[in-house]
C-alpha positions as CSV (number, residue, x, y, z in Angstrom):
1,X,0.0,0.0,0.0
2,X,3.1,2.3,0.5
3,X,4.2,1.5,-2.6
4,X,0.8,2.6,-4.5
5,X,1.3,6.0,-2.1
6,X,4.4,6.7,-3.3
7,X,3.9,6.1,-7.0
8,X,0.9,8.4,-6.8
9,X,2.6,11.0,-4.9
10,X,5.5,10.6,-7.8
11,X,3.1,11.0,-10.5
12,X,1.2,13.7,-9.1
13,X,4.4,15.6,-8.8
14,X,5.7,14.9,-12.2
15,X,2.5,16.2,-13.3
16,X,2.5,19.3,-11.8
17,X,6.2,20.0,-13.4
18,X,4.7,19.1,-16.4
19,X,2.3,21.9,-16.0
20,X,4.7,24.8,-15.0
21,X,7.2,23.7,-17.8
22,X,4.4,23.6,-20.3
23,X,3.1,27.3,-19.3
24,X,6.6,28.5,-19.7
25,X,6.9,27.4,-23.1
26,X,3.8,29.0,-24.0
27,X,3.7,32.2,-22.5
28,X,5.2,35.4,-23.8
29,X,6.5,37.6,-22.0
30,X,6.0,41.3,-23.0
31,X,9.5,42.3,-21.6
32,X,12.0,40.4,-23.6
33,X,9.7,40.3,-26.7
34,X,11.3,43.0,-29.3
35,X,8.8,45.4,-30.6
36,X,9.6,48.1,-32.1
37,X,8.1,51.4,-34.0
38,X,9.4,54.5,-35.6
39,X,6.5,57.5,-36.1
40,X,7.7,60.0,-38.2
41,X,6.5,63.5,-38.2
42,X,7.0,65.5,-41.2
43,X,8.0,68.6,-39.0
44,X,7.9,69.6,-35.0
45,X,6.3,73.2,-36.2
46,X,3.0,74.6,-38.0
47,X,0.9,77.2,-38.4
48,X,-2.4,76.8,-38.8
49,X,-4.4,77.0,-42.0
50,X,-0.4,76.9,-44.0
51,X,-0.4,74.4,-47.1
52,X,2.1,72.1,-45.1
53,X,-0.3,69.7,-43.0
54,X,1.2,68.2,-40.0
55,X,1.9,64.3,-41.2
56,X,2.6,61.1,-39.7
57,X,3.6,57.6,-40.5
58,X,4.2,54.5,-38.3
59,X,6.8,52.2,-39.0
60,X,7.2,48.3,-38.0
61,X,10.9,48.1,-36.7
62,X,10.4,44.9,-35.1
63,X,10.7,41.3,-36.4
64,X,7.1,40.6,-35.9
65,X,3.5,41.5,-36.8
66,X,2.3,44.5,-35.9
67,X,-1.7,44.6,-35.6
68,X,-3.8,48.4,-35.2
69,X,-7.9,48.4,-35.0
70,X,-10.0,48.8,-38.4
71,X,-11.7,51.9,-38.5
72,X,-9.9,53.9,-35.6
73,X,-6.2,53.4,-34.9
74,X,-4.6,57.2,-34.1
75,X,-5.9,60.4,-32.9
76,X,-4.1,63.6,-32.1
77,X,-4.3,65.3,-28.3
78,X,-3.7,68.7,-27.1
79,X,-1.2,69.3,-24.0
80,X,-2.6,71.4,-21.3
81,X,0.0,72.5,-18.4
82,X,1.0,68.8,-17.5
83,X,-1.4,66.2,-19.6
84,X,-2.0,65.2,-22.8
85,X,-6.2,65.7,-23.7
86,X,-9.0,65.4,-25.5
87,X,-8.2,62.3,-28.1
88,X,-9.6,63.3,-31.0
89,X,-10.1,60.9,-33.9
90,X,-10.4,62.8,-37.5
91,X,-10.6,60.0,-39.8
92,X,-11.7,56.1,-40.2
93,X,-10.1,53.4,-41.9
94,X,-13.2,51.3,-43.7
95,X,-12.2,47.2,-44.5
96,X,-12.7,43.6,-44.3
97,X,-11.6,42.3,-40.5
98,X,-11.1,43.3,-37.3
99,X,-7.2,44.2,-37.5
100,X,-5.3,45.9,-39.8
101,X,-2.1,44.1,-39.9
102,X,1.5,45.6,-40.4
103,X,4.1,43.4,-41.4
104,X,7.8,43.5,-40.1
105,X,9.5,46.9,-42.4
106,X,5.7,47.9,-43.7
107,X,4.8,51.1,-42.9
108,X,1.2,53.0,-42.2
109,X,0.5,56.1,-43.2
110,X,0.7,59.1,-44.6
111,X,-1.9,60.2,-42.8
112,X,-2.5,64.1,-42.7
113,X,-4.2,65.9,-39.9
114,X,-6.4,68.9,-41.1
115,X,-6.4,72.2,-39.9
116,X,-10.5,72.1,-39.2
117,X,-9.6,69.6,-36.7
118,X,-7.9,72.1,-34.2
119,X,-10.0,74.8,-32.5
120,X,-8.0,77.9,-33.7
121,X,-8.9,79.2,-30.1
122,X,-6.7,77.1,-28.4
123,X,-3.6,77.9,-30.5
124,X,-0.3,78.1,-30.6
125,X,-0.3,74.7,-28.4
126,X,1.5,71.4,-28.2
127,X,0.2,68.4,-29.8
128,X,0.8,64.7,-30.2
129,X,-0.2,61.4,-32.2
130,X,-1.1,58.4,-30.2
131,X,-1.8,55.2,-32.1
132,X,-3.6,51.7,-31.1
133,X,-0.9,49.0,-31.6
134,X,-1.4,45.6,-30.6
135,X,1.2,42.7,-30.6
136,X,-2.0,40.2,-31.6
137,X,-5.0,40.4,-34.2
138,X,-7.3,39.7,-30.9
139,X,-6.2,43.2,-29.6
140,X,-5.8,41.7,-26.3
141,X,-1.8,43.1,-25.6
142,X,-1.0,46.9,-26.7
143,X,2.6,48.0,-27.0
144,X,3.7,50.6,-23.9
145,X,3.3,54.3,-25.0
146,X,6.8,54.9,-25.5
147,X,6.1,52.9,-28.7
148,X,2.9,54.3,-29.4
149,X,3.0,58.0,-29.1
150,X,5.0,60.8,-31.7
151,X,6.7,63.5,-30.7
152,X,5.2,66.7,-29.7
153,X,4.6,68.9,-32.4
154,X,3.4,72.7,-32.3
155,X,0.4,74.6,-34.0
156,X,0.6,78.5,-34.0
157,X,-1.6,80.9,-35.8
């Protein structure tokens, strides 16, 4: 009967390393996987209503599938004295799917913010894109916001 103990004990605890060395295998974890983006702005200055629009693409530096939400992936926001506000979405990206996928090198964009956009009576300020970037079509794990966000950029009148 001691015998029949002790295997059981045995394969119980095989199994449980079984389960921990499986869930390692499988999981991912978010801060040794690379990911990398580059957002390029055209320019840091504007001034309002000027032909030259500010501009932004979104490069896929990383080795990997890059995946932002059909229909809404970036808006721009304004900077009060210490946040960044008001997430405004100016345009919609219409398709097939849930995900818009960018392939490792492929780049998104150009896409140009208009003037009408930006209440003139909040000018000159400091502005920002922000995108939506998942690591997975399921949109279940976004990239941090250093990876996410342009650099500040400045309307005057």
């Amino acid at each position: 009967m001691n015998n029949k103990l002790y295997l059981f004990f045995q394969v119980i605890i095989i199994l449980i390393f079984l389960q921990l060395f499986s869930c390692n295998i499988n999981s991912t974890n978010s801060e040794t996987d690379y990911w990398a983006t580059k957002i390029i702005l055209n320019s840091t200055n504007f001034i309002y209503d000027s032909e030259m629009l500010p501009t932004v693409f979104l490069v896929n530096q990383s080795d990997k599938s890059l995946y932002v939400p059909l229909v809404s992936y970036i808006v721009f926001e304004e900077k009060d004295s210490k946040n960044w506000i008001n997430p405004i979405v100016w345009f919609n990206q219409d398709g097939i799917g849930n995900t818009i996928e960018i392939v490792p090198g492929d780049t998104l964009g150009p896409d140009d913010l208009r003037y009408g956009y930006i209440n003139p009576s909040i000018l000159p300020n400091e502005f920002r894109f922000r995108y939506s970037i998942y690591t997975d079509k399921d949109r279940m794990n976004p990239l941090p916001e250093k990876e996410i966000v342009s650099a500040s950029f400045s309307v005057s009148q």
